[in-house]
OpenMM code with the backbone's topology and positions (N, CA, C; nanometers):
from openmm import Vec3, app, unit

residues = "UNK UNK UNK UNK UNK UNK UNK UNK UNK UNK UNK UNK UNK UNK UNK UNK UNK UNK UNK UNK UNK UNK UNK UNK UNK UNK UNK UNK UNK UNK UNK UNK UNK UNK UNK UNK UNK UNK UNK UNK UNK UNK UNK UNK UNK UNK UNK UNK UNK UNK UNK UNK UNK UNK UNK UNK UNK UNK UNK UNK UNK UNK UNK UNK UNK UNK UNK UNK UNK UNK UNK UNK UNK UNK UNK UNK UNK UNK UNK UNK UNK UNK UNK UNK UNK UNK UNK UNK UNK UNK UNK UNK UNK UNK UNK UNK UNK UNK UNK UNK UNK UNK UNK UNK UNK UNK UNK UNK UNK UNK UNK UNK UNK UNK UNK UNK UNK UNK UNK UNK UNK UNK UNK UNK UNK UNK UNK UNK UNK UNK UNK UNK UNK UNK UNK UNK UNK UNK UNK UNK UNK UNK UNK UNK UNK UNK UNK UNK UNK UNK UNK UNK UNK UNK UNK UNK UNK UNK UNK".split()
positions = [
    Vec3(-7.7332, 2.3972, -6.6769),
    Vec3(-7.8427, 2.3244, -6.6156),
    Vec3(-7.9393, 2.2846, -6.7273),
    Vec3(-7.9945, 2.1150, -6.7056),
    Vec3(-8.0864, 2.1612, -6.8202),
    Vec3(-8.1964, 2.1758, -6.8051),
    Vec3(-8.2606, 2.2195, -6.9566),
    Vec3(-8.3535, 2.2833, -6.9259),
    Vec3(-8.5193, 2.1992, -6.8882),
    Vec3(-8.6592, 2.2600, -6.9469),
    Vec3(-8.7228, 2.1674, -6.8757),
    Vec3(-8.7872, 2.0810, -7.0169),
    Vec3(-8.7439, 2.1230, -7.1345),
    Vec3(-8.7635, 2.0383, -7.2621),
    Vec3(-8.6644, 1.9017, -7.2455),
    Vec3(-8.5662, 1.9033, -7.1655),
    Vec3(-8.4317, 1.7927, -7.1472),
    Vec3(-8.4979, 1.7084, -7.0720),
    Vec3(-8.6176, 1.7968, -6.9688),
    Vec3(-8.6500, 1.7072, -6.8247),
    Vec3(-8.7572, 1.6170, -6.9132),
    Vec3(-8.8150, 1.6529, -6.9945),
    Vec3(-8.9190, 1.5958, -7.0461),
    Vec3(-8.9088, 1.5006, -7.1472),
    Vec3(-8.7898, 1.4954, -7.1982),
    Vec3(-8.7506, 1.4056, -7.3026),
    Vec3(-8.7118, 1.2760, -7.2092),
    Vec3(-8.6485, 1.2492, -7.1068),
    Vec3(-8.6521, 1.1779, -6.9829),
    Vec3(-8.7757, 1.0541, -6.9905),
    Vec3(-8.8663, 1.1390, -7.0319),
    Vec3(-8.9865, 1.0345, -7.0010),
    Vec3(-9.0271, 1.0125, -7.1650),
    Vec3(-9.0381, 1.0170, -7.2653),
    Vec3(-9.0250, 0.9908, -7.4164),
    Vec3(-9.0018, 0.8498, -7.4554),
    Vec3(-9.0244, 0.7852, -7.4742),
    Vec3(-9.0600, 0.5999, -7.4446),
    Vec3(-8.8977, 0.6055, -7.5740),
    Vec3(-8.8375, 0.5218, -7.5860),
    Vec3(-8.7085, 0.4878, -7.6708),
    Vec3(-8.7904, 0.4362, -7.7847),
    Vec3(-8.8476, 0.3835, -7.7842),
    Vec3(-8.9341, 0.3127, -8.0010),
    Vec3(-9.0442, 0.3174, -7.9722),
    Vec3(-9.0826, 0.3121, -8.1009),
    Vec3(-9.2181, 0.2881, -8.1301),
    Vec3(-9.2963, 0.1880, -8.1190),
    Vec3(-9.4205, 0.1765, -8.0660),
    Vec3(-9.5006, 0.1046, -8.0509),
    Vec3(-9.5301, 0.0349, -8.1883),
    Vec3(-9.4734, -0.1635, -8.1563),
    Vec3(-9.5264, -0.2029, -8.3119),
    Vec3(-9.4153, -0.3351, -8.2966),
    Vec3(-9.3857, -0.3544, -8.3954),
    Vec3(-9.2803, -0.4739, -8.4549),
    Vec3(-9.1474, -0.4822, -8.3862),
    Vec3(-9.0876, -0.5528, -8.3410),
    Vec3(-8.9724, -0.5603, -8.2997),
    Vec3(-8.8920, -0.4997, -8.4321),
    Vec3(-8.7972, -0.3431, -8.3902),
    Vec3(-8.7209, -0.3470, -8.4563),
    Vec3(-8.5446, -0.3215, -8.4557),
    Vec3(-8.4826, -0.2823, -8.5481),
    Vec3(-8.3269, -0.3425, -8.5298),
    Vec3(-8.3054, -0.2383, -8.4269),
    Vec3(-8.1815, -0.3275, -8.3580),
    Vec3(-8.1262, -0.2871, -8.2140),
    Vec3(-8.0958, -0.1255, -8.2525),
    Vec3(-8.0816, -0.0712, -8.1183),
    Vec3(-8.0560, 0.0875, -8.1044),
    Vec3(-7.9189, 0.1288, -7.9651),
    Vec3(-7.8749, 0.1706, -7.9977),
    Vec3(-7.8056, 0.2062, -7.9004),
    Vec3(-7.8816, 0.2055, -7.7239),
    Vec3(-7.8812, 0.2252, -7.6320),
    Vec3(-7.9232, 0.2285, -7.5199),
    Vec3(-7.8651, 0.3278, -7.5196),
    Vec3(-7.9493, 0.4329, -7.4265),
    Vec3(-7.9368, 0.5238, -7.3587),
    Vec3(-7.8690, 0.5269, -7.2576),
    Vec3(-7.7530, 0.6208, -7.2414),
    Vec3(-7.6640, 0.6130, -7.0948),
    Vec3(-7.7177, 0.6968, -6.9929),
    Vec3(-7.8053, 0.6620, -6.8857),
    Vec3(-7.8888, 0.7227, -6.8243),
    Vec3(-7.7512, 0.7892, -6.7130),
    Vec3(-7.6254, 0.6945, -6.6874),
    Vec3(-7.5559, 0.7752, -6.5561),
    Vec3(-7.4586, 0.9104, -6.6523),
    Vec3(-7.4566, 0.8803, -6.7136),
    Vec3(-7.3709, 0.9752, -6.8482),
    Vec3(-7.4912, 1.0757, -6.7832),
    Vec3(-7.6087, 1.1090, -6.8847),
    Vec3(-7.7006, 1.1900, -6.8887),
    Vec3(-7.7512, 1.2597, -6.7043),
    Vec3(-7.7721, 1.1924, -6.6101),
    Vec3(-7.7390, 1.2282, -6.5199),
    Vec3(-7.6412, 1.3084, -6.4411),
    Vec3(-7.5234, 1.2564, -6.4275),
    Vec3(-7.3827, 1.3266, -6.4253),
    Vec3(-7.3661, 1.4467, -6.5044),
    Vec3(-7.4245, 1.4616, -6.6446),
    Vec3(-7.3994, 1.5521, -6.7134),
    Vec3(-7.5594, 1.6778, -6.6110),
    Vec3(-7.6176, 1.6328, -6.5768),
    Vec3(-7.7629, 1.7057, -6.5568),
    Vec3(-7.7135, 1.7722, -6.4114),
    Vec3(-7.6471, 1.6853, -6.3149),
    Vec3(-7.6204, 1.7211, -6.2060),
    Vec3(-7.4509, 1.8091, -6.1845),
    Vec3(-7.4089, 1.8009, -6.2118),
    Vec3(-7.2255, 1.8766, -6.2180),
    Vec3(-7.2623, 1.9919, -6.2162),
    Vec3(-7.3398, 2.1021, -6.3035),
    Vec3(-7.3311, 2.2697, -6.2902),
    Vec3(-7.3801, 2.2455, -6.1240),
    Vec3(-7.5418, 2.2143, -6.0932),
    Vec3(-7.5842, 2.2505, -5.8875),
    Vec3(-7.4867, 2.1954, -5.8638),
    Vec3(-7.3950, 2.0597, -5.8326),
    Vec3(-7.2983, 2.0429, -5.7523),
    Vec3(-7.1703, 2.1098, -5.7014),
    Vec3(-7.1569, 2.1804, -5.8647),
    Vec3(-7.0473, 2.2702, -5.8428),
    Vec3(-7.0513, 2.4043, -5.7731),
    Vec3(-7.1628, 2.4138, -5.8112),
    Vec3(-7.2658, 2.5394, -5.7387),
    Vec3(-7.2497, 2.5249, -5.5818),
    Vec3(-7.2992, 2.3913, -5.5233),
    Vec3(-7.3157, 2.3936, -5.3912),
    Vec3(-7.1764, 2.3129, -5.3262),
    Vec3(-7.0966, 2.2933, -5.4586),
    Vec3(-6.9311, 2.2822, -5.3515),
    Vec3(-6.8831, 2.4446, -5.3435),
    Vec3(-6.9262, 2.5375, -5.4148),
    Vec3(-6.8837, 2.6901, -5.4191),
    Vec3(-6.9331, 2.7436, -5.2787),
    Vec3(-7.0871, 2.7088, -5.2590),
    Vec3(-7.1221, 2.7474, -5.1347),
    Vec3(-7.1243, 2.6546, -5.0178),
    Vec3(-7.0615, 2.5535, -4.9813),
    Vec3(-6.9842, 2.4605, -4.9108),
    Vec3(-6.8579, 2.5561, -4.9023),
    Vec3(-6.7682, 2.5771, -4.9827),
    Vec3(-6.6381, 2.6563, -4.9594),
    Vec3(-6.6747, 2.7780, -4.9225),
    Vec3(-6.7387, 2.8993, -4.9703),
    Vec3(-6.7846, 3.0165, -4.8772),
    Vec3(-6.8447, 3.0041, -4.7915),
    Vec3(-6.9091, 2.9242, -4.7427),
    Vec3(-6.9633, 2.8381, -4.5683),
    Vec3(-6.8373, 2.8365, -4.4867),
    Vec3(-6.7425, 2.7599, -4.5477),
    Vec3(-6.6815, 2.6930, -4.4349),
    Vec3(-6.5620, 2.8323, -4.4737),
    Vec3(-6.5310, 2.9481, -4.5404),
    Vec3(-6.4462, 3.0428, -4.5164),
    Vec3(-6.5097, 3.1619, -4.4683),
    Vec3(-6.6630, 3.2122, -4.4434),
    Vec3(-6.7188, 3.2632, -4.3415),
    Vec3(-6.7096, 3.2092, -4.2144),
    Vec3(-6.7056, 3.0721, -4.1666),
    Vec3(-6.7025, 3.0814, -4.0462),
    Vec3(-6.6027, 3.0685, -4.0210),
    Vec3(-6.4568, 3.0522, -4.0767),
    Vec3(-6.3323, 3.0788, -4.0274),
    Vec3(-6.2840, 3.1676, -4.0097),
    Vec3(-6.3758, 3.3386, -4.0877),
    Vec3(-6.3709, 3.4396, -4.1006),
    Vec3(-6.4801, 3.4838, -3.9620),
    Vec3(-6.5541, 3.3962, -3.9685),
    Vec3(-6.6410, 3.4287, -3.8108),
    Vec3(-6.5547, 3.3524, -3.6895),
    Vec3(-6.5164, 3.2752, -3.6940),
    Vec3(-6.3689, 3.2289, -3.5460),
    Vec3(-6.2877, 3.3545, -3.5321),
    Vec3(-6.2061, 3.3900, -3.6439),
    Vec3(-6.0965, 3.5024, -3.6272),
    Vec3(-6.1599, 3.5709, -3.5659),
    Vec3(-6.2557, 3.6308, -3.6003),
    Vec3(-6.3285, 3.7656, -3.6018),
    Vec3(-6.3826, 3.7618, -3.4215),
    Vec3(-6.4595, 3.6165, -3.4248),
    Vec3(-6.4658, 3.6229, -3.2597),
    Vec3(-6.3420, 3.6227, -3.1591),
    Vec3(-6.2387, 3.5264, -3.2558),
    Vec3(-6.1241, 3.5509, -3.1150),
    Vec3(-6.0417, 3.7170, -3.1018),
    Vec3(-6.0891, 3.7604, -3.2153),
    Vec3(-6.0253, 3.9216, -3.2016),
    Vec3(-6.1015, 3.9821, -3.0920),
    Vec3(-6.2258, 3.9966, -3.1059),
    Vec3(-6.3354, 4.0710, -3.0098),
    Vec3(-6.2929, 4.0180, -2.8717),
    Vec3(-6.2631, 3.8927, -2.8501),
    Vec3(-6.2621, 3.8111, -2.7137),
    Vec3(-6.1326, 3.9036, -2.6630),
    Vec3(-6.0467, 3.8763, -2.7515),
    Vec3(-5.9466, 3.9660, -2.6665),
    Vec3(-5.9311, 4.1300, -2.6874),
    Vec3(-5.9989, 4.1593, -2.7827),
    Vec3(-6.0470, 4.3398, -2.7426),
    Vec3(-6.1106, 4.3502, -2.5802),
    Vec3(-6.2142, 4.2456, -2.5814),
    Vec3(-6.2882, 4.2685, -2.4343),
    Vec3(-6.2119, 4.2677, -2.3422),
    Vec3(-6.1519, 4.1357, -2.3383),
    Vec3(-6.0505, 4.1180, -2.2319),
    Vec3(-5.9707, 4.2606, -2.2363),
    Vec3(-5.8958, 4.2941, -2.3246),
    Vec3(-5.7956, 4.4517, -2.2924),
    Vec3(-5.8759, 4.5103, -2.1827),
    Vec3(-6.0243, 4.5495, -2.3014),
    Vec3(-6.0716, 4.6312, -2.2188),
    Vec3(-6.1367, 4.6664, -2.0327),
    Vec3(-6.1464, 4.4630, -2.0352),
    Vec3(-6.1602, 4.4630, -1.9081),
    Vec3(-6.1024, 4.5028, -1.7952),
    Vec3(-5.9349, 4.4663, -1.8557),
    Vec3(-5.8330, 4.4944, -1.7815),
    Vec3(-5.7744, 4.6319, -1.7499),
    Vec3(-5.8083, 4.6849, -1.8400),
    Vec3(-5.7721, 4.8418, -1.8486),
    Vec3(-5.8509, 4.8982, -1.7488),
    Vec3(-6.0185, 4.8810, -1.7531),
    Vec3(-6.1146, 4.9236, -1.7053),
    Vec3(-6.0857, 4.8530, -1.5486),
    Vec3(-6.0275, 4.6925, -1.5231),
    Vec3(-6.0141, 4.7276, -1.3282),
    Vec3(-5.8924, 4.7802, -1.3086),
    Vec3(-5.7835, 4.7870, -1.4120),
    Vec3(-5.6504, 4.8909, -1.3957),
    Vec3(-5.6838, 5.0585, -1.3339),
    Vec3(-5.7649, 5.0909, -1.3931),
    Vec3(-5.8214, 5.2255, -1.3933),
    Vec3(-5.8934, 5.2422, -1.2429),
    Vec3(-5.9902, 5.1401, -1.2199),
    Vec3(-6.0966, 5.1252, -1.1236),
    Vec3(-5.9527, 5.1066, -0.9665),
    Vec3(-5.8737, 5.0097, -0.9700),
    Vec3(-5.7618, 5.0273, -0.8786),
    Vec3(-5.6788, 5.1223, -0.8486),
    Vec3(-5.6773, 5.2258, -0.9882),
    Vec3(-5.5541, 5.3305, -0.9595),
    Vec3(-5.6667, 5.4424, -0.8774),
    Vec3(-5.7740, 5.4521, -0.9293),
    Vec3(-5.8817, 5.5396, -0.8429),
    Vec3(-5.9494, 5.5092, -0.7436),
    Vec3(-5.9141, 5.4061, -0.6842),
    Vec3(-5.9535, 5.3445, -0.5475),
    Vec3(-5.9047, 5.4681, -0.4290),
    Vec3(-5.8112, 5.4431, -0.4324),
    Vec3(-5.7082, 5.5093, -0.3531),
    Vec3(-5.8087, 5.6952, -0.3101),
    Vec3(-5.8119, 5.7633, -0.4580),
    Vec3(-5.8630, 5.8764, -0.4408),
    Vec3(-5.9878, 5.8524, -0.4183),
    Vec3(-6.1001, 5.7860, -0.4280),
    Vec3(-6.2518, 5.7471, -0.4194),
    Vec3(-6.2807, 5.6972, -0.2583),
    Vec3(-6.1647, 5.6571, -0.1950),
    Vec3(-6.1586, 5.6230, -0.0411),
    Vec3(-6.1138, 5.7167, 0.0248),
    Vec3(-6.0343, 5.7688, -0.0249),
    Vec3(-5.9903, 5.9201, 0.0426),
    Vec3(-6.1099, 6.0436, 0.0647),
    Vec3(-6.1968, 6.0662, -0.0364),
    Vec3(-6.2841, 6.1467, -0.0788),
    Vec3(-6.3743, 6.0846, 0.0006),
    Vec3(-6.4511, 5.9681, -0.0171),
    Vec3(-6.5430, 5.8975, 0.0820),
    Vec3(-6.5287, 5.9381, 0.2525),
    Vec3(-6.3501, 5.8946, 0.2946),
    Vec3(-6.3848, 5.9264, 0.4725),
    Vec3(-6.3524, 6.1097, 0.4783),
    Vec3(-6.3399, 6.2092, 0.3627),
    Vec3(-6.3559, 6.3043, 0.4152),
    Vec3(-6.5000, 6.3451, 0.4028),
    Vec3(-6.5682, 6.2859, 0.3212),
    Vec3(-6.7365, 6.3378, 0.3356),
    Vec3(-6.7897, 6.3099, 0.4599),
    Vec3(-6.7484, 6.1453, 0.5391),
    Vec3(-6.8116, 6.0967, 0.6113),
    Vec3(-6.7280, 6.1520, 0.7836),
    Vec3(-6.5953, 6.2017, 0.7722),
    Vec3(-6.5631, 6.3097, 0.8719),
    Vec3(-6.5991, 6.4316, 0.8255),
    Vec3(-6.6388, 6.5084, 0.7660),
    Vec3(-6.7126, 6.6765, 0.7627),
    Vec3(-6.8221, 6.6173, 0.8252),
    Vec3(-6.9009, 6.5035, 0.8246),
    Vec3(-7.0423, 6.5310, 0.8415),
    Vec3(-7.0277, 6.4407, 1.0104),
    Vec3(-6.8927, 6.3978, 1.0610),
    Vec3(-6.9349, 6.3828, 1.1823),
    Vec3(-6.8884, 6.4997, 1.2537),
    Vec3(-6.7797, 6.5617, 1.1852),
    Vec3(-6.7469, 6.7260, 1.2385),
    Vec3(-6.8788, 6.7724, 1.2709),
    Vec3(-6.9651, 6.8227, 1.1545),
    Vec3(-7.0801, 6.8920, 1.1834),
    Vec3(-7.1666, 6.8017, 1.3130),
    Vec3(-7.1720, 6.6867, 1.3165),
    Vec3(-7.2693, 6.5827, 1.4123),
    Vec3(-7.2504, 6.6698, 1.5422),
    Vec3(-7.0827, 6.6604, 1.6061),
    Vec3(-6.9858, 6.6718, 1.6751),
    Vec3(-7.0873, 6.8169, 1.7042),
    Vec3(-7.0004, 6.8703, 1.6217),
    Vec3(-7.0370, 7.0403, 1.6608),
    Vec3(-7.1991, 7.0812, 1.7080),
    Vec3(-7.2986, 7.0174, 1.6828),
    Vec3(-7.4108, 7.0105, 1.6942),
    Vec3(-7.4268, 6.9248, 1.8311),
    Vec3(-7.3747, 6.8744, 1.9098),
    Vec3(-7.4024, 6.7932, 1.9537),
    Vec3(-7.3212, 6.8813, 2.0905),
    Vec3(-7.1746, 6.9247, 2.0667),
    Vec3(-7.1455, 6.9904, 2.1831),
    Vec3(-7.2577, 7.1480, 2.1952),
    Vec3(-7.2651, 7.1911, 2.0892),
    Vec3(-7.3821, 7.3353, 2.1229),
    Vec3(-7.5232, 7.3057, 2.1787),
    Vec3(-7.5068, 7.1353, 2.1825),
    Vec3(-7.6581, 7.1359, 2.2354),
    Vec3(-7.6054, 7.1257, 2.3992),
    Vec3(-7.4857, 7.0537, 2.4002),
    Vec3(-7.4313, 7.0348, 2.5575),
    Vec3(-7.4178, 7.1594, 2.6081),
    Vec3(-7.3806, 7.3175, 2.5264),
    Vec3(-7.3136, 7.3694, 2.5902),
    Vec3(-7.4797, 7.4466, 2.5999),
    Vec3(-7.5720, 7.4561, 2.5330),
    Vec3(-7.6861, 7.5039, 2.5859),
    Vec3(-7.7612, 7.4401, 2.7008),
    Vec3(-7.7690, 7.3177, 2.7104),
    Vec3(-7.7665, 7.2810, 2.8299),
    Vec3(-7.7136, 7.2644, 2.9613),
    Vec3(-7.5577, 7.3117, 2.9350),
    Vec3(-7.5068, 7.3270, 3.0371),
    Vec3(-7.5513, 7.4493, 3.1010),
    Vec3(-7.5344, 7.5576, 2.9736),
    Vec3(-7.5907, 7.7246, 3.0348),
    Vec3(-7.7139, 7.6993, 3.1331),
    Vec3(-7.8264, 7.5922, 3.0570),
    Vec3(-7.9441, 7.6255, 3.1271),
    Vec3(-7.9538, 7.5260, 3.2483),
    Vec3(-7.8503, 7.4448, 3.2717),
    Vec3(-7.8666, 7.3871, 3.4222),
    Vec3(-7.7615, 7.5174, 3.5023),
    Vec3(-7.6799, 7.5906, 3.4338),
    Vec3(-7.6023, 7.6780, 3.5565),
    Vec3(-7.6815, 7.7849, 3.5862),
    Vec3(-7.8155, 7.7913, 3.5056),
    Vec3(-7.9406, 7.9182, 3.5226),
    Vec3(-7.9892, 7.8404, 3.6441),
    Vec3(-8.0251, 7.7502, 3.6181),
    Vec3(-8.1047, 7.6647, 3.7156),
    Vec3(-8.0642, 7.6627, 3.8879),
    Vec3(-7.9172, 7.6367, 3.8257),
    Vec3(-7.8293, 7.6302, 3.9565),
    Vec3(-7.7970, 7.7650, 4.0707),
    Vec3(-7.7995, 7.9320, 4.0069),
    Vec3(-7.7378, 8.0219, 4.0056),
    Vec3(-7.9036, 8.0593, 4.0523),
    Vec3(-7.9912, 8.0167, 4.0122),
    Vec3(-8.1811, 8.0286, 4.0734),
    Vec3(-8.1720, 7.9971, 4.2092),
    Vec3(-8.1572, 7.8705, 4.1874),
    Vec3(-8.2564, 7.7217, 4.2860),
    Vec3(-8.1336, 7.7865, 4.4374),
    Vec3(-7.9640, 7.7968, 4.4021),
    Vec3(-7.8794, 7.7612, 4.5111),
    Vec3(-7.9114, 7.8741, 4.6231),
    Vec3(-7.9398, 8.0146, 4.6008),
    Vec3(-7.9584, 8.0651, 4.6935),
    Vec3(-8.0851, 8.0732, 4.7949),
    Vec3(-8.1954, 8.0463, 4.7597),
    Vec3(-8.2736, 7.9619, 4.8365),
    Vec3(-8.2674, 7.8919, 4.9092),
    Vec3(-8.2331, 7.7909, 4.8233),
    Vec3(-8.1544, 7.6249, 4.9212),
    Vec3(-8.0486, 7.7023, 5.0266),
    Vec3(-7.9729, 7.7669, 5.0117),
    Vec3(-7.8570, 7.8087, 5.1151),
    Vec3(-7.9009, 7.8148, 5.2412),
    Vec3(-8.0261, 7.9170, 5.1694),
    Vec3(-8.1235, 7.9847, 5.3223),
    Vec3(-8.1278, 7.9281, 5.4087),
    Vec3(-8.2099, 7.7973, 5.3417),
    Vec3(-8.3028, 7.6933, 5.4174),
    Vec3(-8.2155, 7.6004, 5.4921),
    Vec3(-8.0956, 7.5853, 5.4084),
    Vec3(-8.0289, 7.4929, 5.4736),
    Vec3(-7.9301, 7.5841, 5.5456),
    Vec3(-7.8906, 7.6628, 5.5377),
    Vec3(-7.8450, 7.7497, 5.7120),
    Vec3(-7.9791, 7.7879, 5.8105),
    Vec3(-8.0850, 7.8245, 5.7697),
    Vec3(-8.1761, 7.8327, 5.8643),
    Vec3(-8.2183, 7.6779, 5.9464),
    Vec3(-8.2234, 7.5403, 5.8608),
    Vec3(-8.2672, 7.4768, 5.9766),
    Vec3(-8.1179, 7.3903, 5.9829),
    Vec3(-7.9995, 7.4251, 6.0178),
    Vec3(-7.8737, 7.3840, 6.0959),
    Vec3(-7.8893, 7.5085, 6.1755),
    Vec3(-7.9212, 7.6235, 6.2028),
    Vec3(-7.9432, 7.7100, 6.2967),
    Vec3(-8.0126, 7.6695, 6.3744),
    Vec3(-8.1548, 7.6737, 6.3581),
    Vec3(-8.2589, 7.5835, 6.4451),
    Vec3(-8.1938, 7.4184, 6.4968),
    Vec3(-8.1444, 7.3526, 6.4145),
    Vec3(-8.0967, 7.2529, 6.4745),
    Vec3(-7.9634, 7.2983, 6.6046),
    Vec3(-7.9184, 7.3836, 6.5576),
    Vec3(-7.8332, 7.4036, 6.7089),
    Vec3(-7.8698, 7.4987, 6.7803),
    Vec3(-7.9700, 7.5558, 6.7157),
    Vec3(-8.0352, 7.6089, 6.8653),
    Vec3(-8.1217, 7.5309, 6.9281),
    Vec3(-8.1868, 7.4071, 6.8760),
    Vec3(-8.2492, 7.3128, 6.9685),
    Vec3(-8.1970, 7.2636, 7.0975),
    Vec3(-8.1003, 7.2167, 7.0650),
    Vec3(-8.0218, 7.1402, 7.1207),
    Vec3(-7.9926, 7.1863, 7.2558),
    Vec3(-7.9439, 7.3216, 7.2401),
    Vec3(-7.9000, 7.3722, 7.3787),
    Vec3(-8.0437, 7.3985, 7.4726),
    Vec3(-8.1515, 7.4369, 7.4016),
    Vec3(-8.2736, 7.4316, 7.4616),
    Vec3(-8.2960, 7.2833, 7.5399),
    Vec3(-8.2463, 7.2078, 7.4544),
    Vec3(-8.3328, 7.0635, 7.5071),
    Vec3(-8.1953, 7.0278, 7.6481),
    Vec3(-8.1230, 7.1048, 7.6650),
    Vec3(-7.9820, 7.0409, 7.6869),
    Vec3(-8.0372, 7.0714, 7.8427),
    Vec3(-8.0362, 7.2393, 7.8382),
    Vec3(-8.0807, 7.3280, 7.9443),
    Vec3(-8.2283, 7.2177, 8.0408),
    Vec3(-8.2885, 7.1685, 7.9267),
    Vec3(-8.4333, 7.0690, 8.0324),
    Vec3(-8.4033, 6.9856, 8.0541),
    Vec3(-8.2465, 6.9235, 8.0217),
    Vec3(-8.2355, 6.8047, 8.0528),
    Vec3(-8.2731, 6.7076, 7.9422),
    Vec3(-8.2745, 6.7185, 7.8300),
    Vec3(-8.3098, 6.6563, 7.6966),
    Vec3(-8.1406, 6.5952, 7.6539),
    Vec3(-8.1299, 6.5188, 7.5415),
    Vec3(-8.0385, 6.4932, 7.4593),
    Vec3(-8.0795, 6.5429, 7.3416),
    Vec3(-7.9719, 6.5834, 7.2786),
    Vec3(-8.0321, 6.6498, 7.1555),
    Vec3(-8.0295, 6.5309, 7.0173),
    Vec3(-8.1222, 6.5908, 6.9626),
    Vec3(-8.1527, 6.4903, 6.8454),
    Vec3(-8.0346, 6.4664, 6.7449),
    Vec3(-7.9935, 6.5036, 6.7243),
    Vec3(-7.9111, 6.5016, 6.6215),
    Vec3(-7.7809, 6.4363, 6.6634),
    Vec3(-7.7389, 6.4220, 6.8051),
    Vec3(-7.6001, 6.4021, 6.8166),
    Vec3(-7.5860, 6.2257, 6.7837),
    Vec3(-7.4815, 6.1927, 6.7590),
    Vec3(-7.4223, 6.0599, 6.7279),
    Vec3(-7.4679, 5.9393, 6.8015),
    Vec3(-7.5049, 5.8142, 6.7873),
    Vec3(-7.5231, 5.7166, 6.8215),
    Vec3(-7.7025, 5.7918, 6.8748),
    Vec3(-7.7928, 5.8653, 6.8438),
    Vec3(-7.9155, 5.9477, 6.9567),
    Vec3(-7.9896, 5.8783, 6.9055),
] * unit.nanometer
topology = app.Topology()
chain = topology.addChain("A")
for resn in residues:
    res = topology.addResidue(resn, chain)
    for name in ("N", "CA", "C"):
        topology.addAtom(name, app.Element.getBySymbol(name[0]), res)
């Protein structure tokens, strides 16, 4: 590269101020150029070529990962399908234990309620018996009373 005494000679007028004198060579400014520019060019065709072989090294590199994922995807709903089977199985026995227990809770409440309507019943029925043989007693003993005065008795059919 050159340096910055090269850059400065660039601007250095070709003769001297004064008399026309004998011809001089001309300066080859694309020579001197070309020569100034070739080391950066070569430089930045070097990093032009490691550009463009990183990202061919970054393609590979992504299509490897793309299909690592993919494996892994596949493996991972391979896996997720073969344990379906046991994860549904396990699911309706949690959700039958806990209607077992519902169940079982549900007949001990029936069967406590049944006890306490046959308390109720095994109370209330002999009472009721009474009452209801005492007034079908009275009802047929009316009858013959009212029969004897000449009455119809209340109770009989079509009365």
């Amino acid at each position: 590269m050159a340096g910055f005494r090269d850059f400065l000679m660039r601007f250095r007028p070709v003769g001297l101020p004064g008399p026309a004198a004998a011809g001089a060579v001309p300066a080859d400014r694309s020579a001197e150029l070309t020569a100034e520019l070739e080391p950066p060019l070569a430089l930045l065709e070097e990093a032009e070529t490691e550009a463009r072989t990183v990202r061919e090294e970054a393609v590979k590199e992504a299509a490897r990962r793309r299909q690592a994922a993919e494996r892994t995807a596949t493996d991972i709903v391979e896996q997720a399908r073969a344990r379906a089977p046991a994860v549904r199985e396990h699911s309706a026995a949690r959700i039958r234990d806990a209607t077992e227990a519902e169940v079982a809770q549900v007949l001990a409440a029936a069967e406590h309620d049944a006890t306490a309507l046959q308390s109720r019943v095994e109370r209330r029925t002999p009472p009721l018996v009474e009452r209801v043989v005492a007034a079908v007693v009275e009802d047929l003993a009316a009858p013959q009373d009212e029969l004897r005065e000449g009455g119809s008795p209340q109770w009989a059919p079509g009365g």
